[in-house]
PQR file with spaces between the fields and no chain letter, atoms N, CA, C, O and H, PARSE charges and radii, in Angstrom:
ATOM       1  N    UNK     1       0.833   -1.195    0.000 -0.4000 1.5000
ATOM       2  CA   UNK     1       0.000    0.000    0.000 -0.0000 2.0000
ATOM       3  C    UNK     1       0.875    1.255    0.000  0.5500 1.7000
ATOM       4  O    UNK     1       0.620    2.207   -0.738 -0.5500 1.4000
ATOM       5  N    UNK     2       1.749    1.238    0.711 -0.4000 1.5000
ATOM       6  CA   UNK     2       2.750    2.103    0.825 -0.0000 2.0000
ATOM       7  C    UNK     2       3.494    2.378   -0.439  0.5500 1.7000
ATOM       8  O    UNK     2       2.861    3.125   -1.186 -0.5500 1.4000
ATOM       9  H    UNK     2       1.956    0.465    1.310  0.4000 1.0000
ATOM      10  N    UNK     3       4.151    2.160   -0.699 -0.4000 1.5000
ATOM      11  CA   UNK     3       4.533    1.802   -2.140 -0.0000 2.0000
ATOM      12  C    UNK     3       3.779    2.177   -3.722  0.5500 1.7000
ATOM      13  O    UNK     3       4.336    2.389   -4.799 -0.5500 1.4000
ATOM      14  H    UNK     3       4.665    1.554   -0.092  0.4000 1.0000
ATOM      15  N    UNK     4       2.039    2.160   -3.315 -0.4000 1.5000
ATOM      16  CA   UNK     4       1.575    2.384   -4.052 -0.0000 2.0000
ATOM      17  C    UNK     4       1.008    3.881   -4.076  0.5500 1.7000
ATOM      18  O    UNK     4       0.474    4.503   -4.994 -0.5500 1.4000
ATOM      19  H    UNK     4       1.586    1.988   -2.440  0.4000 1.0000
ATOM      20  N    UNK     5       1.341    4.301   -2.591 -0.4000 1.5000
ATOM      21  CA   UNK     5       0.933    5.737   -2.662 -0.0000 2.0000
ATOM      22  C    UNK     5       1.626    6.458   -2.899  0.5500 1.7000
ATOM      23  O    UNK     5       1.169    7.462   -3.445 -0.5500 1.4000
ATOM      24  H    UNK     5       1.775    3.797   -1.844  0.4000 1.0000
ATOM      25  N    UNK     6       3.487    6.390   -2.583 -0.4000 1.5000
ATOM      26  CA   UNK     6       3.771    6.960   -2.711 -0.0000 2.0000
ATOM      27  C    UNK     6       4.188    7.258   -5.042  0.5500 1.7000
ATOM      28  O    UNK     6       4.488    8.241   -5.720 -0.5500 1.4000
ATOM      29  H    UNK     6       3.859    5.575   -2.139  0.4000 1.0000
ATOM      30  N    UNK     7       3.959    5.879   -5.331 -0.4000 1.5000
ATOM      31  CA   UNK     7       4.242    5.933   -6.354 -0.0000 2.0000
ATOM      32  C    UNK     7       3.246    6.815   -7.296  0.5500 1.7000
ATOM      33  O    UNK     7       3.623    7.208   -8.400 -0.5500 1.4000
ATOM      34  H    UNK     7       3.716    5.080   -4.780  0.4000 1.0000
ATOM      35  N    UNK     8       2.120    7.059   -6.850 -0.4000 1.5000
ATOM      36  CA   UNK     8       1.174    8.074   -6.860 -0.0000 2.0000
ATOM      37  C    UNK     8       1.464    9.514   -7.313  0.5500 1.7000
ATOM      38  O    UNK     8       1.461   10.196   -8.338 -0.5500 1.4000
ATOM      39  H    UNK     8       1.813    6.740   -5.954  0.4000 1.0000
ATOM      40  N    UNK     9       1.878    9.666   -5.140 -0.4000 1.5000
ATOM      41  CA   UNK     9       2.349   10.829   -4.889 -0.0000 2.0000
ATOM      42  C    UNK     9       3.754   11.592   -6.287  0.5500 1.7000
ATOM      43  O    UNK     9       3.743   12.638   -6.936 -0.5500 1.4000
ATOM      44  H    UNK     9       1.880    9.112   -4.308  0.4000 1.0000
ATOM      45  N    UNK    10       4.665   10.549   -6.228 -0.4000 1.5000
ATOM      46  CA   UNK    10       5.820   10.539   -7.165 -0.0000 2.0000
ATOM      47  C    UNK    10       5.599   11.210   -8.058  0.5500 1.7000
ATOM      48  O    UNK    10       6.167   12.274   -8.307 -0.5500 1.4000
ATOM      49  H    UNK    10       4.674    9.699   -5.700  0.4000 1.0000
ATOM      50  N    UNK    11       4.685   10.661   -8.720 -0.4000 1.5000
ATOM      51  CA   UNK    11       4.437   10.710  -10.007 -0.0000 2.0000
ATOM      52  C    UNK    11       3.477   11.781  -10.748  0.5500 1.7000
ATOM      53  O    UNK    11       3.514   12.009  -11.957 -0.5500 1.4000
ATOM      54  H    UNK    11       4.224    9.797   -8.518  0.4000 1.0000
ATOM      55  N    UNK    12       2.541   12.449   -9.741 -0.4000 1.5000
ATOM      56  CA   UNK    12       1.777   13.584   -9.494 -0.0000 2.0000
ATOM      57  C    UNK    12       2.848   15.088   -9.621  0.5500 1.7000
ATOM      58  O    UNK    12       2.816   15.975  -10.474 -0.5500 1.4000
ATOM      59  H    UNK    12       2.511   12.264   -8.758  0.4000 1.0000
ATOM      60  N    UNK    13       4.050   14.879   -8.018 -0.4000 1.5000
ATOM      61  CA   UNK    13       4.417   15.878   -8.334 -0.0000 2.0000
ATOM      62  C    UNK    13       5.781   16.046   -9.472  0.5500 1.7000
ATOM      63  O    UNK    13       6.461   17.069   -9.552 -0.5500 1.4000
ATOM      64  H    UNK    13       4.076   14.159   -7.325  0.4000 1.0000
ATOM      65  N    UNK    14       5.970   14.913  -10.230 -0.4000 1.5000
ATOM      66  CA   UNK    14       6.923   14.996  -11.325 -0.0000 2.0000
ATOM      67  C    UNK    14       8.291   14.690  -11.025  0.5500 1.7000
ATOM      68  O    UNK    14       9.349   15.048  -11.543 -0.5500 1.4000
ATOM      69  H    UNK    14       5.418   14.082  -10.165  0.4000 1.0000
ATOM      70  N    UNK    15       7.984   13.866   -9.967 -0.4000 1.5000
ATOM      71  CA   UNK    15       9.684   13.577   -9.543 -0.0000 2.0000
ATOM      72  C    UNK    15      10.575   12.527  -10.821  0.5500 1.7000
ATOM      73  O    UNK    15      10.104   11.464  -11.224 -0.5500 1.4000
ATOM      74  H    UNK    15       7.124   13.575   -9.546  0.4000 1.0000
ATOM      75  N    UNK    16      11.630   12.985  -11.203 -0.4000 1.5000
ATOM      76  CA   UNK    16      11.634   12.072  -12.393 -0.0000 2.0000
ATOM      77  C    UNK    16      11.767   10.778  -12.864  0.5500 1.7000
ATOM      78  O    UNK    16      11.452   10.226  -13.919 -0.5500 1.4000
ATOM      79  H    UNK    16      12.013   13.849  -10.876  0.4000 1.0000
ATOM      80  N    UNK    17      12.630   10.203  -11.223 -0.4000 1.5000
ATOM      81  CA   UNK    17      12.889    8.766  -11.075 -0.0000 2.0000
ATOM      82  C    UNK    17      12.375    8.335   -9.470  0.5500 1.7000
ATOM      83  O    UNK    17      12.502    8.899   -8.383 -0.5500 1.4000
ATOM      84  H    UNK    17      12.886   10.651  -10.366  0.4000 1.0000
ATOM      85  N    UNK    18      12.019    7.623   -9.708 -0.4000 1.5000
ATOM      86  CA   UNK    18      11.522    6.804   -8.299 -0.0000 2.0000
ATOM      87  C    UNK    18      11.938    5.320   -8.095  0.5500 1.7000
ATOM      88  O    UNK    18      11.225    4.361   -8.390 -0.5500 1.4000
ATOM      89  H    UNK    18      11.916    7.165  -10.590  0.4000 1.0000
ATOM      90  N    UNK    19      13.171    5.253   -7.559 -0.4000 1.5000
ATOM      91  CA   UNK    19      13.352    3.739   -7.293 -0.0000 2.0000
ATOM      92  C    UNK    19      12.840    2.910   -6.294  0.5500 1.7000
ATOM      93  O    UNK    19      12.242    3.460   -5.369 -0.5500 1.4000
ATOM      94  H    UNK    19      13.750    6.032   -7.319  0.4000 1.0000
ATOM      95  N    UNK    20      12.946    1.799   -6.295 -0.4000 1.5000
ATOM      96  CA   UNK    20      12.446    0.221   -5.380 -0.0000 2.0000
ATOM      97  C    UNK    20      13.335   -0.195   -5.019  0.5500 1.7000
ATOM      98  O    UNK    20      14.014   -0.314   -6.039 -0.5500 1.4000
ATOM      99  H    UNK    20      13.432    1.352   -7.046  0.4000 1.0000
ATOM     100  N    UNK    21      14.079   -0.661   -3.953 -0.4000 1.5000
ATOM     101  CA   UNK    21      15.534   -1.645   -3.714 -0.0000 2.0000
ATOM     102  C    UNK    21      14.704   -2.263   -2.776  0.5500 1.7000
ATOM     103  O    UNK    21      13.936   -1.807   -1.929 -0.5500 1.4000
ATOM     104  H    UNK    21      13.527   -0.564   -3.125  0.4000 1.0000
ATOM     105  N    UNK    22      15.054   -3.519   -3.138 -0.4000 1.5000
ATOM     106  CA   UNK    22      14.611   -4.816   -2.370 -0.0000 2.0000
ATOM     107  C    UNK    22      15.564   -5.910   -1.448  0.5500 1.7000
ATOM     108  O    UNK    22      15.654   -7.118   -1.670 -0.5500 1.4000
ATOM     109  H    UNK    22      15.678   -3.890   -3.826  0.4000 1.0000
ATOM     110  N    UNK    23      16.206   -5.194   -0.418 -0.4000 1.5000
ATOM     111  CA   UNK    23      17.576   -5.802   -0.185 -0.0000 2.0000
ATOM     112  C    UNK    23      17.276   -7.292    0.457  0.5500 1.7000
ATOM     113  O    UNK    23      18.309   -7.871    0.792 -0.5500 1.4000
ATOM     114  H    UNK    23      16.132   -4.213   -0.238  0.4000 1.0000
ATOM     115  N    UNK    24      15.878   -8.124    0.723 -0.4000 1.5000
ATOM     116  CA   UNK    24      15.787   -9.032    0.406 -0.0000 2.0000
ATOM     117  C    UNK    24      15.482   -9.967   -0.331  0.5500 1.7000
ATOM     118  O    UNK    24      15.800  -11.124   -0.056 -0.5500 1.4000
ATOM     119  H    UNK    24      15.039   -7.653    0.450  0.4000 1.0000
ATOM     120  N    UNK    25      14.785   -9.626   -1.443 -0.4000 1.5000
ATOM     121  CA   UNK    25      15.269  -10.420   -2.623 -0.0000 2.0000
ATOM     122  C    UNK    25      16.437   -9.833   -3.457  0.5500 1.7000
ATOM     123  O    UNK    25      16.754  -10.472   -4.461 -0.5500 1.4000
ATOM     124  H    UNK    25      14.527   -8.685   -1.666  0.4000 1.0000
ATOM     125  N    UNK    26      17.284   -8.416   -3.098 -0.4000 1.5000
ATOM     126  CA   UNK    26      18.184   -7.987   -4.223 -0.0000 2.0000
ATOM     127  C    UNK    26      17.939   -7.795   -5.436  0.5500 1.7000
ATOM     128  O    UNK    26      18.599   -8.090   -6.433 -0.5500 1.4000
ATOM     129  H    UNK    26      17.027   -7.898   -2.283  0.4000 1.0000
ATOM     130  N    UNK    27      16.640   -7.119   -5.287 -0.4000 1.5000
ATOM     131  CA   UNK    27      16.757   -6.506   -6.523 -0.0000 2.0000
ATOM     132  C    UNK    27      16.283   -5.090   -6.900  0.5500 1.7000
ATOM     133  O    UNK    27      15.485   -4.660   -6.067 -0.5500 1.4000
ATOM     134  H    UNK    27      16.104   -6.879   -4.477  0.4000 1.0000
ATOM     135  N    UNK    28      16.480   -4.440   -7.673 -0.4000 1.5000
ATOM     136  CA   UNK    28      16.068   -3.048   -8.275 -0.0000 2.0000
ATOM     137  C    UNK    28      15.128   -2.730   -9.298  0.5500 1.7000
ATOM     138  O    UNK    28      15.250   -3.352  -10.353 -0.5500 1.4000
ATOM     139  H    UNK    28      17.128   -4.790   -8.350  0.4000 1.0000
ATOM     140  N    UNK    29      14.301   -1.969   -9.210 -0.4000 1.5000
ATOM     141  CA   UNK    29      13.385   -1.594  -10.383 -0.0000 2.0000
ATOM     142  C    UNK    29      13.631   -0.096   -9.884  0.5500 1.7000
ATOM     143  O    UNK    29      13.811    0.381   -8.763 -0.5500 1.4000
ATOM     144  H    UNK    29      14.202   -1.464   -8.352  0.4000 1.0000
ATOM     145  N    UNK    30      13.542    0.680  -11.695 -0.4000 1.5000
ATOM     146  CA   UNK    30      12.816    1.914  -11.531 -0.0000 2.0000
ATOM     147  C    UNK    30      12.165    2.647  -12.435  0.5500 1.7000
ATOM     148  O    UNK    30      12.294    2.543  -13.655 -0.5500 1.4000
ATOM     149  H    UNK    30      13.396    0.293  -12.605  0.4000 1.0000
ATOM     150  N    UNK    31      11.295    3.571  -11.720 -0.4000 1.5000
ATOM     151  CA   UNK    31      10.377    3.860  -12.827 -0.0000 2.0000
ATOM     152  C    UNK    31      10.711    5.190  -13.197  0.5500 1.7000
ATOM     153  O    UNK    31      10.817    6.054  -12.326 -0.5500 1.4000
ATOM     154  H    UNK    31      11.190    3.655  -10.729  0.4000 1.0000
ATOM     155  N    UNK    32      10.849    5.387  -14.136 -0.4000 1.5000
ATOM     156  CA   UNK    32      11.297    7.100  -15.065 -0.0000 2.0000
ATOM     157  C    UNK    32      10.040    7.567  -15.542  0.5500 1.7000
ATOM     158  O    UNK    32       9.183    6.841  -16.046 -0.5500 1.4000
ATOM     159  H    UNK    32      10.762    4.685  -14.843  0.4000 1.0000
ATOM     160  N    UNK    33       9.950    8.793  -15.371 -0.4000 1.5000
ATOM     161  CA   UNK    33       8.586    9.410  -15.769 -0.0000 2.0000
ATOM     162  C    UNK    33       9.145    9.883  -16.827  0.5500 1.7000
ATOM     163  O    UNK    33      10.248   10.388  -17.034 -0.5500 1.4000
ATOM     164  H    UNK    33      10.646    9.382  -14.962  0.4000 1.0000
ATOM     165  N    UNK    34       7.677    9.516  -17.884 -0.4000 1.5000
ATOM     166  CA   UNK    34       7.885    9.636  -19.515 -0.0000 2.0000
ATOM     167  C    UNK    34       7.303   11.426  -19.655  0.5500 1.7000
ATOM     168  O    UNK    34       7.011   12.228  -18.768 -0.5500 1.4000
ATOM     169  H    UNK    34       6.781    9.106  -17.716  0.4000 1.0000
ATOM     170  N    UNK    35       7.308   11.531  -20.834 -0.4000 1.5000
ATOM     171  CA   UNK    35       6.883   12.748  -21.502 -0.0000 2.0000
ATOM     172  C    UNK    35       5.767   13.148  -21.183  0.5500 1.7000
ATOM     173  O    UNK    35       5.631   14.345  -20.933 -0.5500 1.4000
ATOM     174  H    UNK    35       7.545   10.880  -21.555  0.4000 1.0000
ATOM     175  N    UNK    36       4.671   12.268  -21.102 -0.4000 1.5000
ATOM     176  CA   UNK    36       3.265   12.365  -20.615 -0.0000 2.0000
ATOM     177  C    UNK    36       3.313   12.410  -19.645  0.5500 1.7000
ATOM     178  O    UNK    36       2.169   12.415  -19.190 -0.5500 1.4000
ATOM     179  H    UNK    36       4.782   11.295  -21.305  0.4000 1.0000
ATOM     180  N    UNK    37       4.167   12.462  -18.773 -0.4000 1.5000
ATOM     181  CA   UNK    37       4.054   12.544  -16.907 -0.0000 2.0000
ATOM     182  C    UNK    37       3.500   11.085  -16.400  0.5500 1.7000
ATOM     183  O    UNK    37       2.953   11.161  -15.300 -0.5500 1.4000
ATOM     184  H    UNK    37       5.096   12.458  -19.143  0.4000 1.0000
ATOM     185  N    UNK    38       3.523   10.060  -16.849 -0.4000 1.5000
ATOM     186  CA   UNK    38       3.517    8.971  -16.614 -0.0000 2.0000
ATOM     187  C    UNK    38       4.846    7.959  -16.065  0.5500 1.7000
ATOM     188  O    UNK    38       5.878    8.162  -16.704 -0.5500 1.4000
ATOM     189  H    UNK    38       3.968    9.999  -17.743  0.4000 1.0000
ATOM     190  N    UNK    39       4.927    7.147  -15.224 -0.4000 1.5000
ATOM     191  CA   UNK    39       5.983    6.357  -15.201 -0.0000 2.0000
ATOM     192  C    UNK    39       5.970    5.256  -16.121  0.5500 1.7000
ATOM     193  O    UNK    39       4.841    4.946  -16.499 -0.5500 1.4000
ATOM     194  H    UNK    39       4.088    6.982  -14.705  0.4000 1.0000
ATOM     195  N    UNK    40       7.200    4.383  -16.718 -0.4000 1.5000
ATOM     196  CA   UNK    40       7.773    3.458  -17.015 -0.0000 2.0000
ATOM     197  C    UNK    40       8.410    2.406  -16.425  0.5500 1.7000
ATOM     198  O    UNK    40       9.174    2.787  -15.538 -0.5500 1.4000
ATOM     199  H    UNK    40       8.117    4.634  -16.410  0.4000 1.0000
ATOM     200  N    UNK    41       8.387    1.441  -16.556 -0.4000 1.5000
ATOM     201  CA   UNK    41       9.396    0.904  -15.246 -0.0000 2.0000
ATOM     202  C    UNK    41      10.953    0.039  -16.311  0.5500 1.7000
ATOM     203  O    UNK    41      11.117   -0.353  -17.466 -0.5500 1.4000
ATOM     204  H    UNK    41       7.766    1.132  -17.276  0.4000 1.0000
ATOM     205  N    UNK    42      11.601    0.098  -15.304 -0.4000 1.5000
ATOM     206  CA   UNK    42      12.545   -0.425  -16.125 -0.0000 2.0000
ATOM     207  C    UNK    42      12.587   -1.854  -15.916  0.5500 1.7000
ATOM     208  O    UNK    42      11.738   -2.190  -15.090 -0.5500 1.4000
ATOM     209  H    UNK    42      11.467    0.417  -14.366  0.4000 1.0000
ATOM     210  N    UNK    43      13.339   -2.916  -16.413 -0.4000 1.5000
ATOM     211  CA   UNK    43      13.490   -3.725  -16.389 -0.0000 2.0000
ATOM     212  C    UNK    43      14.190   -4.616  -14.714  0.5500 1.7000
ATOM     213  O    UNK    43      15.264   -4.271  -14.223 -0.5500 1.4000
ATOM     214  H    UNK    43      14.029   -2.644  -17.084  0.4000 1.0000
ATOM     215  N    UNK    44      13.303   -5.735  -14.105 -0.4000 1.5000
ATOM     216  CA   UNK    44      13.460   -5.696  -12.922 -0.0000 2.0000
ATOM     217  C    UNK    44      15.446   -5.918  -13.075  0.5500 1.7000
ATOM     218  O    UNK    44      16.027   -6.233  -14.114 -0.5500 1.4000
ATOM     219  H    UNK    44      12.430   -6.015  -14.505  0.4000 1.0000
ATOM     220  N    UNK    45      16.037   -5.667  -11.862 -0.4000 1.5000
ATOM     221  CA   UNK    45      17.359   -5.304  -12.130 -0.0000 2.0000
ATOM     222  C    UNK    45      17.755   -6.468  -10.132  0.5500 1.7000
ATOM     223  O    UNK    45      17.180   -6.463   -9.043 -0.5500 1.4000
ATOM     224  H    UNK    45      15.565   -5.411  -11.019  0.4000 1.0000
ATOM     225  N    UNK    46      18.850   -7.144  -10.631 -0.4000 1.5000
ATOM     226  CA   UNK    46      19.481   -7.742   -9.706 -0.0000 2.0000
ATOM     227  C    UNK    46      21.093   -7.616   -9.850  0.5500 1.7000
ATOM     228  O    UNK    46      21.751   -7.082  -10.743 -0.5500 1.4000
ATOM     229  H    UNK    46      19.317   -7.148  -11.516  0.4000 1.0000
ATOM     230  N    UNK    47      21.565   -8.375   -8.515 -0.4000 1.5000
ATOM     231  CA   UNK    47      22.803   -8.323   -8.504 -0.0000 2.0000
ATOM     232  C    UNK    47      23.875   -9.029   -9.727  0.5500 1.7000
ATOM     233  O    UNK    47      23.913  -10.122  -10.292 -0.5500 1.4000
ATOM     234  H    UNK    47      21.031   -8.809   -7.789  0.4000 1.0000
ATOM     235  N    UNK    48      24.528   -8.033   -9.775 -0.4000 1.5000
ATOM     236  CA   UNK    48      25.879   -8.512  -11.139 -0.0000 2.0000
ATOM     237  C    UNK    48      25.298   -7.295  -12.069  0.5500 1.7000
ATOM     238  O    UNK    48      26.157   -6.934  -12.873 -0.5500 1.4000
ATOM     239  H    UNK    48      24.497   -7.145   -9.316  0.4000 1.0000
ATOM     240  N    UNK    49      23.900   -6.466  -12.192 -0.4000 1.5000
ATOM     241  CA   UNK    49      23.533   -5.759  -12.983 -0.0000 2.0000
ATOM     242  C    UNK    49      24.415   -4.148  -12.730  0.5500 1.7000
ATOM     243  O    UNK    49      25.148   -4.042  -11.747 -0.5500 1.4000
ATOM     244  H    UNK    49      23.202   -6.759  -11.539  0.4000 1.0000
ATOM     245  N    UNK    50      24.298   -3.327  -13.412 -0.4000 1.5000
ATOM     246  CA   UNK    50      25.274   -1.796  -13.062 -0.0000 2.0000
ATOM     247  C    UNK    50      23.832   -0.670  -13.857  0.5500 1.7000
ATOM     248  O    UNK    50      23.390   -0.606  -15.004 -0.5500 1.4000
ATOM     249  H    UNK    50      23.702   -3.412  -14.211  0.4000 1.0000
ATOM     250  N    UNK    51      23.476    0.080  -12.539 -0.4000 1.5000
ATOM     251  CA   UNK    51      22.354    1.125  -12.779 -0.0000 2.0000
ATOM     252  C    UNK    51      23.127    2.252  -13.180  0.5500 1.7000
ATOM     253  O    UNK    51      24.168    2.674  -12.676 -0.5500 1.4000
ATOM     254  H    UNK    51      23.835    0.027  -11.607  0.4000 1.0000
ATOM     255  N    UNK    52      22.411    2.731  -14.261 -0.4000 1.5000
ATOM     256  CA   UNK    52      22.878    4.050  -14.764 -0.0000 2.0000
ATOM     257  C    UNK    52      21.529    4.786  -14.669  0.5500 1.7000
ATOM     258  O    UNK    52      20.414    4.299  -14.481 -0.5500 1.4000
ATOM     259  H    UNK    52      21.565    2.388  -14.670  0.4000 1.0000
ATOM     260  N    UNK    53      22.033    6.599  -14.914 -0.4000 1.5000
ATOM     261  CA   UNK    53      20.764    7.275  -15.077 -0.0000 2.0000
ATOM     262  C    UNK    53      21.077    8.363  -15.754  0.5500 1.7000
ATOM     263  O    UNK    53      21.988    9.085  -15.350 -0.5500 1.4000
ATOM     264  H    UNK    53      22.939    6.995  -15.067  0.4000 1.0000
ATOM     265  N    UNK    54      20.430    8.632  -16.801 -0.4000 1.5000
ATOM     266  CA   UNK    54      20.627   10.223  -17.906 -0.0000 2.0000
ATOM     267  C    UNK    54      20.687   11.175  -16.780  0.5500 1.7000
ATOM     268  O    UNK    54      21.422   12.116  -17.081 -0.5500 1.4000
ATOM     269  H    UNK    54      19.690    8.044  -17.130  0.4000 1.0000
ATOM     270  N    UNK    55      20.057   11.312  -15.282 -0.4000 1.5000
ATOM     271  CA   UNK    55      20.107   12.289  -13.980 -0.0000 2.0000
ATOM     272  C    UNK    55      21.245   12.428  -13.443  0.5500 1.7000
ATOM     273  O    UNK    55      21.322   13.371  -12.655 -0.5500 1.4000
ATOM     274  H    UNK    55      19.461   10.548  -15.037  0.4000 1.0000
ATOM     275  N    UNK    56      21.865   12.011  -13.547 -0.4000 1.5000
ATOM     276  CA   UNK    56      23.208   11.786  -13.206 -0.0000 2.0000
ATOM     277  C    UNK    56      24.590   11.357  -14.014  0.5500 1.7000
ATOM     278  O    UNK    56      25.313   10.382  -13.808 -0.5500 1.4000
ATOM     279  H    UNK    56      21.802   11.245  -14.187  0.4000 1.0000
ATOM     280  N    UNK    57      24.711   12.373  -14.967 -0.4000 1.5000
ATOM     281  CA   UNK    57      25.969   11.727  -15.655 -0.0000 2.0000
ATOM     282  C    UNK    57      26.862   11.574  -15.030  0.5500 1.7000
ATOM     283  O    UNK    57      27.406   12.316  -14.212 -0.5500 1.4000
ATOM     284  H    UNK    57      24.124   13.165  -15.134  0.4000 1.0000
ATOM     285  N    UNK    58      27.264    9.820  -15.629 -0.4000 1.5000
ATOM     286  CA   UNK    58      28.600    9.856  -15.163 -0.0000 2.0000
ATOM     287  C    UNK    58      28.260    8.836  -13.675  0.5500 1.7000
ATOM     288  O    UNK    58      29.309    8.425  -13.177 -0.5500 1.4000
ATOM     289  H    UNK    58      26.821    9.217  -16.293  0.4000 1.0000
ATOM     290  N    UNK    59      27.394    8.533  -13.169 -0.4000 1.5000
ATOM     291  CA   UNK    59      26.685    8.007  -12.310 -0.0000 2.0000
ATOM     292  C    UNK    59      26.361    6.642  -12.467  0.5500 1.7000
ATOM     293  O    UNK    59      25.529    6.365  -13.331 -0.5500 1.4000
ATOM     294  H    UNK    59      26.543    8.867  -13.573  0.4000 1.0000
ATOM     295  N    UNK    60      27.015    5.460  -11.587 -0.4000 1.5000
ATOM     296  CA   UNK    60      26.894    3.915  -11.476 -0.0000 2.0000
ATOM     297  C    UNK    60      26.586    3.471  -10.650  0.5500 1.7000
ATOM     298  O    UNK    60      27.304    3.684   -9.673 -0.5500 1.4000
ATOM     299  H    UNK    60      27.691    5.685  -10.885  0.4000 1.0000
ATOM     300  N    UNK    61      25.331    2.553  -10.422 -0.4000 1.5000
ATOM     301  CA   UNK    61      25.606    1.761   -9.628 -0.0000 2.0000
ATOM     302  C    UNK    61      25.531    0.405   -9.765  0.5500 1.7000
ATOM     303  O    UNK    61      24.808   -0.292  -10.477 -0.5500 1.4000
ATOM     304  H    UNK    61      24.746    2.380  -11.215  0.4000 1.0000
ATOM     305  N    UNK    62      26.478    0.104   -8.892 -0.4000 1.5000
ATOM     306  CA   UNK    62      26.472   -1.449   -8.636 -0.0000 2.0000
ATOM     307  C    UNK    62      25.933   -2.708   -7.736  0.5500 1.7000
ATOM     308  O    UNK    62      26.306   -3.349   -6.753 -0.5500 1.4000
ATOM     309  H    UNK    62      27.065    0.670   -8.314  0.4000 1.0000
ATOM     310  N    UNK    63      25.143   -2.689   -8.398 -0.4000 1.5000
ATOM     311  CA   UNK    63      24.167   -4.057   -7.541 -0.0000 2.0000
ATOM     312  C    UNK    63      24.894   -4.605   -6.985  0.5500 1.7000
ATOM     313  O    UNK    63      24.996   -4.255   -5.809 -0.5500 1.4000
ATOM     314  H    UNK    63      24.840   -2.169   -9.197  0.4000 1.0000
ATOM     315  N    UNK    64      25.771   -5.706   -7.440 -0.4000 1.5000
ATOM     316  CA   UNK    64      26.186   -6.447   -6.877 -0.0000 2.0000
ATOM     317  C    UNK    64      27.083   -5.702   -5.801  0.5500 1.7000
ATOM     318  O    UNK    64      26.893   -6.253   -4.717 -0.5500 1.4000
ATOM     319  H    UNK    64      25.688   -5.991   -8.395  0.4000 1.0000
ATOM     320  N    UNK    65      27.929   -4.725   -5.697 -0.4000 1.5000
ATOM     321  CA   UNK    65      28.272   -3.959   -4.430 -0.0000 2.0000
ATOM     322  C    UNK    65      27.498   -3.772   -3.578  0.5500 1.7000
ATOM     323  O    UNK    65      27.772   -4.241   -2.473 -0.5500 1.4000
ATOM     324  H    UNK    65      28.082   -4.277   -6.578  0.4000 1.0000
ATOM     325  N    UNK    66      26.625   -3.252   -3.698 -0.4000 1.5000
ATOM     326  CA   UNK    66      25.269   -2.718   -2.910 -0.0000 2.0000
ATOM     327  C    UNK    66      24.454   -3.923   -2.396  0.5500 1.7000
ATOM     328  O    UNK    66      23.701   -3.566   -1.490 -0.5500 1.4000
ATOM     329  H    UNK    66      26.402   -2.871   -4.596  0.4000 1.0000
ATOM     330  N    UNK    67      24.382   -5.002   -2.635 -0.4000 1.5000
ATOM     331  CA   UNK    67      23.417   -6.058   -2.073 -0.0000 2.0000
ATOM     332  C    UNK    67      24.635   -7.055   -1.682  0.5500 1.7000
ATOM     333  O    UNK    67      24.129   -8.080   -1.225 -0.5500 1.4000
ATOM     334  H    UNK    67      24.994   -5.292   -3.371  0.4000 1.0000
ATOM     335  N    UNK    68      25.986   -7.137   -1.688 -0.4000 1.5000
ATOM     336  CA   UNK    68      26.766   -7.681   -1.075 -0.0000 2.0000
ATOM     337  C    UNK    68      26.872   -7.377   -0.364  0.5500 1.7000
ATOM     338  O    UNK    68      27.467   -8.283    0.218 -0.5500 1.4000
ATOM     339  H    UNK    68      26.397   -6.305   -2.059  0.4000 1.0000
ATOM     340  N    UNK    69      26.612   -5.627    1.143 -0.4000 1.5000
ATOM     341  CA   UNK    69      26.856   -5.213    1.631 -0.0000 2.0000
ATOM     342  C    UNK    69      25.838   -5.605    3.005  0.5500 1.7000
ATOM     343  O    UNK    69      26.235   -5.479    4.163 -0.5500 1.4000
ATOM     344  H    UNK    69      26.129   -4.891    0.670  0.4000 1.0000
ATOM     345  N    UNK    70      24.524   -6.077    2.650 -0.4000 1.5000
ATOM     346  CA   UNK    70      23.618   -6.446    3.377 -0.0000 2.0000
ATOM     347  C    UNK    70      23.606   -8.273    3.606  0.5500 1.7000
ATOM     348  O    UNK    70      23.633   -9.265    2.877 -0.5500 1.4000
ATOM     349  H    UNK    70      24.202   -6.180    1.709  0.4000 1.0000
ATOM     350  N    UNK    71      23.539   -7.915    5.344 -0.4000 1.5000
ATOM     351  CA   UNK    71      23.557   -9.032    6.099 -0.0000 2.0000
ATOM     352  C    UNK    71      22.240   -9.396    6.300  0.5500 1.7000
ATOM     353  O    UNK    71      21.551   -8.660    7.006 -0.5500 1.4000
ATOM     354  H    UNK    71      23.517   -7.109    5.936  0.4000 1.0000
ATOM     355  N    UNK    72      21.800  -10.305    5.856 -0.4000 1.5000
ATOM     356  CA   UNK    72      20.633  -10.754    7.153 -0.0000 2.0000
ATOM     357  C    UNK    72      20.448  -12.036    7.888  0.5500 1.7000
ATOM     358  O    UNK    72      20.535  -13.142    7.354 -0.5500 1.4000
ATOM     359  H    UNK    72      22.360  -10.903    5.282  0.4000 1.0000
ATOM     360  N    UNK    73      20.154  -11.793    9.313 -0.4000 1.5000
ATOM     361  CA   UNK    73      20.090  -12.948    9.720 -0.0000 2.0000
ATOM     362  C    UNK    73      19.595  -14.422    9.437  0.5500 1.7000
ATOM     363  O    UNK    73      18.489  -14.385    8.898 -0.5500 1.4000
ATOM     364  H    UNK    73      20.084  -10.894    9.746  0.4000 1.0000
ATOM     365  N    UNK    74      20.035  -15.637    9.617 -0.4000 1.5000
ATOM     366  CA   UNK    74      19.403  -16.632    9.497 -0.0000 2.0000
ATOM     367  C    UNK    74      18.638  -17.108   10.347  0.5500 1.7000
ATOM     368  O    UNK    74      18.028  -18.152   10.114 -0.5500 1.4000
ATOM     369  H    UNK    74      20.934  -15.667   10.055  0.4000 1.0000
């Protein structure tokens, strides 16, 4: 529910990217708002993958860094 409001909210006031990180299943989605003020989503994204963004030139990230970094208990 959460998630769905804010993706709402997001997307209302034109924020341009809105990401998801899922540090227990490890993975990434995000959604880029198109021309129409609508979001897109990108393709779901896991570890070994490298996020880029036209918002940030020059700007990487690395899944697999980033979800190697999280412990969770057994």
């Amino acid at each position: 529910k959460e998630l769905k409001n804010k993706y709402q909210v997001y997307e209302e006031a034109g924020v341009r990217e809105y990401w998801i990180i899922s540090p227990q299943d490890k993975t990434f989605l995000s959604y880029i708002l198109n021309q129409t003020g609508k979001y897109e989503p990108t393709r779901l994204m896991v570890g070994g993958d490298i996020y880029t963004t036209d918002l940030i030139p020059g700007f990487e990230l690395d899944l697999e860094e980033v979800f190697s970094t999280i412990d969770f208990p057994e």
